[in-house]
C-alpha positions in Angstrom: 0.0 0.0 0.0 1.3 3.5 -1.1 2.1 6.0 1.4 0.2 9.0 2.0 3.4 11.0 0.5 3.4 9.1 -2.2 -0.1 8.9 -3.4 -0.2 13.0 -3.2 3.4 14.0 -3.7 2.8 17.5 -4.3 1.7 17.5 -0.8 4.3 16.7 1.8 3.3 15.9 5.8 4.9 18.3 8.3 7.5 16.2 9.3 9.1 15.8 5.8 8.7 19.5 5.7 10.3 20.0 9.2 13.0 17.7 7.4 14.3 20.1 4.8 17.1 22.4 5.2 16.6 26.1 5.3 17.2 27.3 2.0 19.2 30.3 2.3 20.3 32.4 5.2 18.5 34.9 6.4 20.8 38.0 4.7 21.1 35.6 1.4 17.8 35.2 1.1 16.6 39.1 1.6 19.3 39.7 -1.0 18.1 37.3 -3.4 14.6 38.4 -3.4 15.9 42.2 -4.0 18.0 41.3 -6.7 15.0 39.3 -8.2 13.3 43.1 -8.1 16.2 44.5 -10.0 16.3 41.5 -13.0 12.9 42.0 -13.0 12.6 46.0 -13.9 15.7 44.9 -16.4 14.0 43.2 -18.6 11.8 45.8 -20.4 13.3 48.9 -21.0 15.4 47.1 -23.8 12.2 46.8 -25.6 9.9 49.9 -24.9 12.5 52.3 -25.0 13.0 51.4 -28.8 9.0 51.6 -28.9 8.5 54.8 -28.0 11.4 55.8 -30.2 11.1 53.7 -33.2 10.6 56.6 -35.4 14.0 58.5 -34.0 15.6 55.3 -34.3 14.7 54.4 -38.0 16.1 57.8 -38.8 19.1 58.3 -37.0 20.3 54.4 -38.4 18.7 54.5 -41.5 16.4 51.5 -41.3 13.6 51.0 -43.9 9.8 50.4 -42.3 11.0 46.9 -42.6 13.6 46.8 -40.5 11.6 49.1 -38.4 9.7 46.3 -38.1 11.8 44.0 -37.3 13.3 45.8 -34.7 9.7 46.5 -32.4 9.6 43.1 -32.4 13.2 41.1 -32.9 13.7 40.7 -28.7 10.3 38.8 -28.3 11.4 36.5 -31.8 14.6 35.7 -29.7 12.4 35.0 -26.6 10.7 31.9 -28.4 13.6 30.7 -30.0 16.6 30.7 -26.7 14.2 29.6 -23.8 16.4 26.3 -23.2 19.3 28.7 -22.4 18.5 29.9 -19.5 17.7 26.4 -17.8 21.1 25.5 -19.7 22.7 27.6 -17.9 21.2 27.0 -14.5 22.2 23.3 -14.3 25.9 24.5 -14.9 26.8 27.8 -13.0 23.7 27.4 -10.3 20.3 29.7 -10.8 21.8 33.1 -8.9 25.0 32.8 -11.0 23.0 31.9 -14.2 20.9 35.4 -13.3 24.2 37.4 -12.8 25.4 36.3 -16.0 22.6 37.3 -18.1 22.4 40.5 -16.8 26.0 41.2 -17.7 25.2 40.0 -20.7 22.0 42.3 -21.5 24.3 45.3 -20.4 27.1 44.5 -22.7 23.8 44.0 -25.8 23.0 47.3 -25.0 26.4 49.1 -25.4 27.0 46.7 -28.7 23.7 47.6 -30.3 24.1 51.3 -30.6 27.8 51.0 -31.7 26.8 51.0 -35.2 23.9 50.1 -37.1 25.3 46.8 -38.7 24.8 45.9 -34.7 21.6 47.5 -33.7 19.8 44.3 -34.8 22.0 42.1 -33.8 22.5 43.7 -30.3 18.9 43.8 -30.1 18.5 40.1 -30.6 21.4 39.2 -27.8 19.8 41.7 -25.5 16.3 39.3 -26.2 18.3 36.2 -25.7 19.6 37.5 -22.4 15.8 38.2 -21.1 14.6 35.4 -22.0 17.5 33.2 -19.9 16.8 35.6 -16.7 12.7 35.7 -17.3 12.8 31.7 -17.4 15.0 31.5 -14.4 12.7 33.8 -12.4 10.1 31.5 -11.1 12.4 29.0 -10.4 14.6 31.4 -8.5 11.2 32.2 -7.0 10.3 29.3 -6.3 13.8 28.0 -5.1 13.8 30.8 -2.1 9.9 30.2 -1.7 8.7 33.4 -2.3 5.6 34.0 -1.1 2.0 35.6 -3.0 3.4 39.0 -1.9 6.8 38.6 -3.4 6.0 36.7 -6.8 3.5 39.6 -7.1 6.3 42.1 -6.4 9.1 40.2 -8.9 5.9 40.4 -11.7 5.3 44.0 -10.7 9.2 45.2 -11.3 8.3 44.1 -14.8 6.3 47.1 -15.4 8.4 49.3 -13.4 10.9 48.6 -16.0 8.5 49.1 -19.1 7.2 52.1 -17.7 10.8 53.5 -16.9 12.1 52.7 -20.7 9.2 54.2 -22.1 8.7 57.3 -19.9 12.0 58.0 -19.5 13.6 57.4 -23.0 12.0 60.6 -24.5 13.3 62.8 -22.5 17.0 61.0 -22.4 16.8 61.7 -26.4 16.5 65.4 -25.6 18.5 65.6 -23.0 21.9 64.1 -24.9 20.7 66.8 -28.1 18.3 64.0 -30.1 21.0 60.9 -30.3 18.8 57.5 -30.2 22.0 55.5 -29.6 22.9 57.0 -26.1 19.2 57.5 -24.5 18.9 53.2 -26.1 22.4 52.6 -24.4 22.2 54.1 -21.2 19.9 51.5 -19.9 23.1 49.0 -19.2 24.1 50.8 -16.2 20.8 49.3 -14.9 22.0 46.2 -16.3 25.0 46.2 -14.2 23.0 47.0 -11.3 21.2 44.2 -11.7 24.0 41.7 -12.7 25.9 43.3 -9.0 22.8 42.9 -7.1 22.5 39.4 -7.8 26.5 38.2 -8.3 26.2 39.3 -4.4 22.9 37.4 -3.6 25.1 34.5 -4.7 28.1 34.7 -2.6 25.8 36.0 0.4 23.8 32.7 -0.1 21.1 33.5 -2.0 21.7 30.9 -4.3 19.8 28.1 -3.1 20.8 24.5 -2.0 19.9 22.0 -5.0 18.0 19.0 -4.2 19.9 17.0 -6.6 16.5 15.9 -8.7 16.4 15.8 -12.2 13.1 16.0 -13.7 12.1 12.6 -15.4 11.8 12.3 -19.6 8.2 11.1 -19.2 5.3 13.2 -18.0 2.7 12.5 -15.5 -0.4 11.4 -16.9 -2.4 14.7 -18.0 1.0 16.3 -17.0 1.5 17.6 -21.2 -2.1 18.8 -21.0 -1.6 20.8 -17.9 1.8 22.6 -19.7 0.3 23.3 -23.1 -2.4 25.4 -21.3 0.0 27.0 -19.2 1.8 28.1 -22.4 -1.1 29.1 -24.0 -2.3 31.4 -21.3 1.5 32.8 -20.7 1.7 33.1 -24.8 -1.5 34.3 -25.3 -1.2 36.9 -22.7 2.5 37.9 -23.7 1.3 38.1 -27.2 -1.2 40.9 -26.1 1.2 42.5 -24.0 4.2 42.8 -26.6 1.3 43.8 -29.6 0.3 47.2 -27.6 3.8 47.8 -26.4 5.4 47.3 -29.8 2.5 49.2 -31.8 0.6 51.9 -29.0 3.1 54.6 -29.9 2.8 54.2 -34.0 -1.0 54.0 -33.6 -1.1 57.1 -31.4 1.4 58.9 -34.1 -1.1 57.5 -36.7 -4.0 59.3 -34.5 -2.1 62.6 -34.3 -0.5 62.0 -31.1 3.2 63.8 -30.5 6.5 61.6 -29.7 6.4 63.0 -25.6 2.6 61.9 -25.6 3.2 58.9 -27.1 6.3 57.9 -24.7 3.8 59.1 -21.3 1.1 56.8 -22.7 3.5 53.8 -23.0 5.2 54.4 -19.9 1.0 54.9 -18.2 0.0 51.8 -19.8 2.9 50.0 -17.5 2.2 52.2 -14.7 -0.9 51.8 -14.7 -1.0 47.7 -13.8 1.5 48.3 -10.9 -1.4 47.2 -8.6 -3.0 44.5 -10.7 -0.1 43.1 -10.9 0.7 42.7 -7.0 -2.4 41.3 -6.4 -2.8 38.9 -8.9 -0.8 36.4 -7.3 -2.8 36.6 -4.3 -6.0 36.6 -6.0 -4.5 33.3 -7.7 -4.2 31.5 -4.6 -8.2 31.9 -3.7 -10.3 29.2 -5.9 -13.2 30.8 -5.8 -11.9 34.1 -7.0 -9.6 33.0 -9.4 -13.1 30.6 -11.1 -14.0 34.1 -12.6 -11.3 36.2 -12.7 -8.9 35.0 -14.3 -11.4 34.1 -17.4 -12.5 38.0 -16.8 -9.2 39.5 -17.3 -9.4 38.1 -21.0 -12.8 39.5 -21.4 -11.4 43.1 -20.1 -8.7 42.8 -22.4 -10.9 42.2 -25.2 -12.9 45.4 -24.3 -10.5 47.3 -23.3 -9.2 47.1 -26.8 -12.0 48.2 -28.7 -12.3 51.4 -26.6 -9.0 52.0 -27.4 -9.6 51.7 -31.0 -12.4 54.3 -30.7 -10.6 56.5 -28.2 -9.6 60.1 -29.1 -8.1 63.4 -27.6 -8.0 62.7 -23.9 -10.1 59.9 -23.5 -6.8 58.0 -24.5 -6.0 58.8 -20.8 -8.6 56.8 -19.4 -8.7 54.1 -22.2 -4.7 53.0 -22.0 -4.7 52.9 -18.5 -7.7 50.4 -18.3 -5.7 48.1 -20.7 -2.6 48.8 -19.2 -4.0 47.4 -15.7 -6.2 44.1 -16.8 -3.0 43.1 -19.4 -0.7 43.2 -16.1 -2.3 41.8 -14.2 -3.2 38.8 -17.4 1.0 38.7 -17.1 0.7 38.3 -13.4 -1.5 35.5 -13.5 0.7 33.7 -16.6 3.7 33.9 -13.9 1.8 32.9 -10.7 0.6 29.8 -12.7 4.1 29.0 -13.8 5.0 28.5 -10.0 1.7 27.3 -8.7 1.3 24.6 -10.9 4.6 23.3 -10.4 4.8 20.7 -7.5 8.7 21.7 -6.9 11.5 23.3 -7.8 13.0 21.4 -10.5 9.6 21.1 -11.8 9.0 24.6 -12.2 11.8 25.2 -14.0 11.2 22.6 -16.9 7.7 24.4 -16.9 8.8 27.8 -16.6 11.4 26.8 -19.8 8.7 25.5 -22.0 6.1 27.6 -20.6 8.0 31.1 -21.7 9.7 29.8 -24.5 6.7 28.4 -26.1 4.8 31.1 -25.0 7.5 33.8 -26.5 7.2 32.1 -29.8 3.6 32.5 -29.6 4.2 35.9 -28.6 7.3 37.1 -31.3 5.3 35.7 -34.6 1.6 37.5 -33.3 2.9 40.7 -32.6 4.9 40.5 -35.6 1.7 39.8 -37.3 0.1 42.3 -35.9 2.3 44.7 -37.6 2.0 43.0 -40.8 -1.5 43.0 -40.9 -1.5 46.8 -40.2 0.8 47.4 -43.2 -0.9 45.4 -45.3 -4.2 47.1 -44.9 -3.1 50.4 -44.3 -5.5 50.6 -41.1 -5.8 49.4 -37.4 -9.2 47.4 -38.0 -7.9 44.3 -38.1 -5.3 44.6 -35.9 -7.6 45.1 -33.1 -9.9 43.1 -34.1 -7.2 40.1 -34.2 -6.2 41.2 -30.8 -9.5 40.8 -29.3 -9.9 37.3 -30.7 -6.8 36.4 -29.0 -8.0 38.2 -25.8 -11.1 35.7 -25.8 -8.9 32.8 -26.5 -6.6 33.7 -23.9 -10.3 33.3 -21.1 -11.1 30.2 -22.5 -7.2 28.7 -22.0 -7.3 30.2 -18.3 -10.7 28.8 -17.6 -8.9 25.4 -18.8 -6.1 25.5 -16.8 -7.2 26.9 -13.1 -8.6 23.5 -12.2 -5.9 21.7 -13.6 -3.6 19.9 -10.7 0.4 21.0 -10.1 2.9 18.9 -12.5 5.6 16.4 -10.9 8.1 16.0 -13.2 10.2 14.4 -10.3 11.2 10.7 -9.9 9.1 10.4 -6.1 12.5 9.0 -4.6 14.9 11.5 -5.5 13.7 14.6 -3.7 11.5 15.7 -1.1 8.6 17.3 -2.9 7.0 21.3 -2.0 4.1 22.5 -1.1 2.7 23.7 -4.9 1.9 27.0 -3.8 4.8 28.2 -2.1 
């Protein structure tokens, strides 16, 4: 006869839990879940900044609307095609230094990309790979120092710190340095550094937490694959949404009559605006009954929230962007907490957290991509937004699939003492 353990091994008895070693010191730990903060506002400047000076930026390098383009959307390509990195990188140099080391090298991407413009796409596309490596180590970092609904809420929230820095703050940078794109764009790696500092020092405090040793098995738990493609299709789905009005908000507001300082405050208010959603979306998360109509909701918001925009004018755009901004964090803050919760344990959540993003990413890189193409081909925003508001429905249905869905164990029962799934 199985063992209680064994028959639910995402829920451990007290004793096992008494069992396990602390995971950090005290000190290590604070400092890892600061420098989690700092990665996390570091990894979307790289991409708004250009946003909300894409037109600056075609000019002073001479890109074609092509490359143009290309550029609005060439870090969220890289996302979908480099998730195994950052897991690659984990299993030889330990999450914290893994972090560290992609941080270092986002900072050196930005210096490299506005060196010349034979490397402002190819800069642009390291800077991508190296947030994708840190963004799929997060939860598992997360998960590793067991962060709790507060501070997953606060690691997705730094994300839109960071876009609404890059996008607020960018404009004026341009003016300040006398209009040169490359050094308001390159400026952003001294945050890199910060951030690559921050965490280097989490490591050697002790921040980087002890390893269980587990490796996750090569065949899934029965409904295990079911439970991970819905995970990726909410993450995806929502990131696709997300990266689509961040790439495309300021040339549909130019397109509308809006000026370049406009433009840049409405980018940086749609981040600022889901500061809140954000931080309490993983607590929501954690409440059943809540989460039953929620998290379906958000997609329905999203959906709306769009097609005001598109009617929006004058002011109103005010009110409009930060409605969107707000229900599309908090649809990112949900896509994270899901990651972690519906992992049983640590090495779990990072094989999701890998596919999860990376899939996800890929979903995310080729739709706003085509969301751009679709807007150049028929000269008009209609069916753009119209697109985007099918995906916003899609993206309920997928999150009314997956909240009732149990936490994947892609640990061999014998090798590691599993975790609560919603630490």
């Amino acid at each position: 006869m199985s063992s209680a353990a064994e028959r639910h091994p995402a829920r451990p008895g007290r004793r096992a839990a008494r069992a396990r070693p602390p995971v950090a010191g005290v000190a290590g730990r604070g400092a890892g879940l600061v420098a989690a903060l700092l990665i996390g506002v570091n990894l979307r400047p790289a991409i708004t900044g250009v946003a909300a000076l894409l037109d600056e930026t075609r000019v002073a390098y001479g890109l074609s609307t092509a490359d143009a383009t290309v550029l609005a959307t060439l870090p969220v390509i890289a996302f979908g095609l480099t998730a195994p990195i950052g897991p690659w990188l984990a299993r030889r140099l330990g999450v914290a230094r893994a972090l560290a080391w992609s941080m270092a090298a986002l900072a050196a991407a930005l210096v490299v990309r506005v060196v010349a413009s034979v490397l402002l796409l190819p800069g642009t596309f390291l800077a991508g790979v190296a947030i994708m490596a840190a963004g799929t180590l997060l939860p598992q970092y997360l998960k590793e120092l067991r962060a709790s609904g507060l501070w997953i809420g606060l690691s997705s929230m730094s994300f839109g710190v960071g876009a609404a820095l890059g996008a607020g703050l960018v404009v004026p940078a341009y003016t300040a340095t006398g209009g040169s794109a490359p050094l308001a764009l390159g400026a952003w790696a001294l945050l890199a550094v910060a951030a690559a500092s921050a965490t280097a020092f989490a490591a050697l405090r002790g921040g980087e937490p002890r390893s269980t040793g587990a490796q996750p098995r090569l065949r899934l738990p029965r409904g295990g694959g079911v439970t991970i493609g819905l995970v990726t299709a909410v993450f995806g789905l929502q990131a696709l949404l997300y990266f689509a009005v961040t790439a495309w908000l300021p040339q549909f507001l130019a397109d509308r009559g809006e000026p370049p300082a406009v433009r840049g405050a409405l980018l940086a208010w749609f981040s600022i605006a889901g500061f809140v959603p954000t931080l309490v979306t993983p607590v929501l998360a954690r409440m059943p009954r809540v989460l039953r109509w929620f998290g379906p909701g958000l997609g329905i918001a999203i959906a709306i929230g769009l097609g005001l925009l598109y009617l929006a004018s004058g002011d109103r755009f005010v009110l409009v962007v930060g409605v969107l901004g707000a229900v599309q964090s908090a649809a990112f803050g949900l896509g994270i907490t899901l990651i972690v919760n519906l992992s049983a344990n640590t090495p779990s959540a990072g094989v999701v957290s890998a596919i999860a993003q990376g899939g996800g990413y890929a979903i995310a890189g080729a739709g706003s991509l085509l969301i751009g193409v679709v807007h150049e081909a028929s000269g008009g925003w209609e069916a753009s937004f119209a697109l985007m508001a099918v995906v916003a429905v899609a993206f309920a249905v997928a999150v009314a699939l997956v909240i009732r869905r149990a936490p994947v164990d892609l640990v061999e029962a014998d090798r590691a003492v599993p975790e609560p799934a919603g630490r």
